[in-house]
N, C-alpha and C positions, 0 to 999 in steps of 0.2 A: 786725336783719338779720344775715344769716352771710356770713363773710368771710375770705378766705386770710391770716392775720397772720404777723410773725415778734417772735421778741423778742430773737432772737440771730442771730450770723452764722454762714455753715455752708453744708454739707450740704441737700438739700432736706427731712430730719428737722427742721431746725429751722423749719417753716411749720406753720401751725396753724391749723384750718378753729375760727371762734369766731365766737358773737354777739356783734355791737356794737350801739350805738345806729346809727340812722339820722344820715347826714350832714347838716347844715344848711345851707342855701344863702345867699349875699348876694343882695341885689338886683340885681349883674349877672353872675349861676350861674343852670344850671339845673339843676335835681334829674332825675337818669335813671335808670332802671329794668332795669337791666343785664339784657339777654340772651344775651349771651357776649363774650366777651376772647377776648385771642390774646397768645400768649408770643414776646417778643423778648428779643436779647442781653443788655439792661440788663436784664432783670429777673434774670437769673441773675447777674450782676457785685452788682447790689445785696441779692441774695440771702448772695451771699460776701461782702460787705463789699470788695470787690477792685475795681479799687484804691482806697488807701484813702480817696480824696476824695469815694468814695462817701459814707463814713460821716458828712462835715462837715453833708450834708444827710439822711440817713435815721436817727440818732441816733447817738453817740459814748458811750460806748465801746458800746452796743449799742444796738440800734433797740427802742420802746415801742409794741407792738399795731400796726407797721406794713400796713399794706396793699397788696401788692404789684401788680403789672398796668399797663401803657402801654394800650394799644388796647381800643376795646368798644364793642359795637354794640346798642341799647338805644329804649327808649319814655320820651319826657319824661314825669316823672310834676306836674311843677310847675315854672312860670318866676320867675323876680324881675322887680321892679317893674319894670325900669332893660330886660327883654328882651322885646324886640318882634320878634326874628326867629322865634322858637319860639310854639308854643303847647301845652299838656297833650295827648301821643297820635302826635306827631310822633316819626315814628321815625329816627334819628339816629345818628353813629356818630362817630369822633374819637380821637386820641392825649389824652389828660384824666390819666392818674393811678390810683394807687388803686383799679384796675378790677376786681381778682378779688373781689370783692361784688357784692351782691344790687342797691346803691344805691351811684351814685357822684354827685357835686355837681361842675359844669366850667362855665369862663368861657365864656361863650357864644360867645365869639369862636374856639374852639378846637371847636366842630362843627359838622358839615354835616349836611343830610335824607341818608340812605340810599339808595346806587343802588336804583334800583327793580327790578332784575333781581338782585340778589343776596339770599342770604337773611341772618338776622342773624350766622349763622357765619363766614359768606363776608364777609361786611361790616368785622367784627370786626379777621380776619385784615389788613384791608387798609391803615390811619390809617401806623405810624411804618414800616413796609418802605416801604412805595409810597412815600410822603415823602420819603424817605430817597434812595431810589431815581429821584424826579422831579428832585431838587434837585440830585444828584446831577451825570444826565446834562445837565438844562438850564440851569441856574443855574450851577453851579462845573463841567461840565463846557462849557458854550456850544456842546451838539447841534445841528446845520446839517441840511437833508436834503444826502442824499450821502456824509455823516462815517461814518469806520469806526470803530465802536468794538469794546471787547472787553470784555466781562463777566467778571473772575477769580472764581468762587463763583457761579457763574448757577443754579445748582440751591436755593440758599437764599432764606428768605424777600426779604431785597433784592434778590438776581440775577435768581430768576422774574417779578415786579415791572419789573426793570432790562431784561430783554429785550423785551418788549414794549413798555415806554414807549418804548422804543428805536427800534422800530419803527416805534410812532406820532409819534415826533417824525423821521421819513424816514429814520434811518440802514440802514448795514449792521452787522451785529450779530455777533461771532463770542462764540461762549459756553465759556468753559471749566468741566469739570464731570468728574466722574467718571464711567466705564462704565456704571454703574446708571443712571445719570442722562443719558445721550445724547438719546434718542427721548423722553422726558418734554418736555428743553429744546428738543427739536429741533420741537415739535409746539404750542408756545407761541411758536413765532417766529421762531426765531433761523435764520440765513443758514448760518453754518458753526459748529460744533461740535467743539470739542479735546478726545479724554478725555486727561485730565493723567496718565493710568497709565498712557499709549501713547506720550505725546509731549510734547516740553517746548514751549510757545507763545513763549516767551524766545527762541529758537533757528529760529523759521519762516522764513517771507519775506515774511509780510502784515507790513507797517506800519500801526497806528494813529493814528487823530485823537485818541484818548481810551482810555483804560482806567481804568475801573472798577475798583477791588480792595476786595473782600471779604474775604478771605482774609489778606494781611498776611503772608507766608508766603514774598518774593521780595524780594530787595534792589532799591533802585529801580534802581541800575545797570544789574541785569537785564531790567525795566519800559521801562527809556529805550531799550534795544537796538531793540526793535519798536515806539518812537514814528515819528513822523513829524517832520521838524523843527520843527515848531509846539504839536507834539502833548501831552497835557497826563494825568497821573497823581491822578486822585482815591479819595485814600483810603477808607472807611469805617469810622467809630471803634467803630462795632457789634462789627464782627468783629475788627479790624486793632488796637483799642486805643487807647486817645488817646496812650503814646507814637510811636504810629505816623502820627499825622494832626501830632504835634508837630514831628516829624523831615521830613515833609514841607513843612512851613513854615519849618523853620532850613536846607533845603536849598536852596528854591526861588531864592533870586536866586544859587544859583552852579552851576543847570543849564541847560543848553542849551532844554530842554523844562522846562516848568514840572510844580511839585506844587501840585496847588490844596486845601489842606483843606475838607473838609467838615463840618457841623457843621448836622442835621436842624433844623429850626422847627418848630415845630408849628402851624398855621392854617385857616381854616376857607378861603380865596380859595384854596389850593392841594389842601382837601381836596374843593372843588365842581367843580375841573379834574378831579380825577381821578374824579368821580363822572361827569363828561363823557364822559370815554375808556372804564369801565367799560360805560356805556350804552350806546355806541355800539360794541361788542362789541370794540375792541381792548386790552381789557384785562381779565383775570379771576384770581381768584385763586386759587394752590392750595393745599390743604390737605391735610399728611400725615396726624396723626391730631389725632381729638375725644376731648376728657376729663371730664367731668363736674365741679364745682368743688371737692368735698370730694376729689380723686384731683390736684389743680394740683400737689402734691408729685412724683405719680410723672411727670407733664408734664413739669415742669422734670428732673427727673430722666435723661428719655428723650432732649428736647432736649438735654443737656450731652455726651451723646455726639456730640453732631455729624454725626452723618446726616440731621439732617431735609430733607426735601425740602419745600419751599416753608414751609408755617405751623402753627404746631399752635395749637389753638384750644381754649379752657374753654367749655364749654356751663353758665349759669349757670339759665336757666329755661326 
């Protein structure tokens, strides 16, 4: 099978479109037949080797024929003994690993069927944002209908994701985003819309139940100004770092308002939620651009500049 490898840290020059063998499955995996992936944060951090506790898991002092990719949306091509949720043809999608190949192998417990309204691009895009993004606001952030939240990064993969689940778990939603990106965020859901190149959201008069940050880009000081006295600071290690989800946790028992870290799961009970919200149209995803798999280099590439607007996606077949 052909496959995105790296064998060093770097630069997106050090990825490498190469044959491997096919992956082998255990009895409770199932073999998938990769129709496209989608690029997040981590793949670029593991890409650089940044930081460096990436490497303790992708190889030290450099990574051997790694396989890069989180998310992928695909057709079982074969189950193990031990998996009765699947059968060979079921088409499927999931945070798994290893994705920018032809064939990836994943615990069965770590995918769901495929919305049926999306295609496998769409699909792709969806597993570790949305996750990331549900767990966020409902789990470590405790979403109420009525709750005001604020989205810092609403234009990115987790923000566009983050406003709408937003939505659909009843809140009010304000999104911060840049000028480019108003009417995109404004048209996926969101209540009010800050462009941060007009105006600082630190400095308003809304108070928040919750704020989402993406970005990592604002001292919490500033964050707590437009809490609510209840009101609660969820990081995201994606964009913001894990020492920034660290520093949220060595603060929290001496702020007024709490930082609650976050830290994604991957799971299939959370990824059939969200295949619920998609169906039922309040959730969809978006996607900047498509890249074909042997071009994942200029992908990551594109994404490191930090523009993208919702997801980019690798078209594998």
């Amino acid at each position: 099978m052909k496959a995105i490898v790296q064998n060093n840290y770097g630069a997106p020059s050090v990825l490498q479109l190469k044959e491997m063998n096919k992956p082998v499955m255990k009895d409770d995996e199932v073999l998938v037949r990769v129709n496209a992936a989608s690029l997040n944060a981590g793949d670029y951090f593991t890409m650089k080797g940044s930081p460096w506790l990436v490497r303790l898991t992708v190889g030290f002092p450099r990574p051997k024929d790694y396989v890069l990719g989180w998310d992928m949306a695909g057709h079982v091509e074969a189950v193990g003994s031990q998996v009765t949720q699947f059968q060979p043809g079921d088409a499927v999608y999931g945070a798994v690993g290893h994705a920018f190949a032809e064939y990836v192998v994943a615990s069965a417990d770590l995918l769901a069927l495929k919305p049926a309204n999306l295609t496998f691009e769409q699909a792709a895009a969806v597993p570790t944002a949305a996750l990331t993004a549900l767990q966020g606001l409902r789990d470590a952030g405790k979403v109420q209908p009525g709750h005001k939240v604020l989205i810092n990064g609403a234009a990115g993969g987790v923000g566009t994701f983050a406003v709408q689940i937003g939505k659909a778990l009843g809140a009010e939603v304000t999104a911060v985003c840049s000028g480019r990106n108003v009417e995109m965020v404004r048209a996926i859901g969101a209540d009010h819309v800050v462009d941060y190149t007009r105006e600082d959201f630190t400095r308003g008069e809304r108070r928040y139940d919750l704020i989402l940050d993406n970005v990592g880009n604002r001292a919490f000081a500033d964050l707590r100004r437009v809490l609510t006295p209840h009101g609660l600071i969820v990081p995201n290690s994606g964009h913001g770092g894990m020492s920034y989800v660290f520093k949220a946790f060595l603060l929290t028992p001496f702020m007024r308002q709490q930082g609650q870290p976050l830290m994604t799961k991957n799971n299939a009970r959370d990824l059939i939620y969200l295949k619920g919200l998609i169906e039922a149209g309040q959730v969809t995803p978006v996607i900047d651009r498509t890249y074909p798999l042997p071009e994942t280099p200029v992908a990551l590439g594109y994404a490191a500049e930090g523009h993208v607007r919702g997801k980019v996606v690798i078209t594998v077949v």
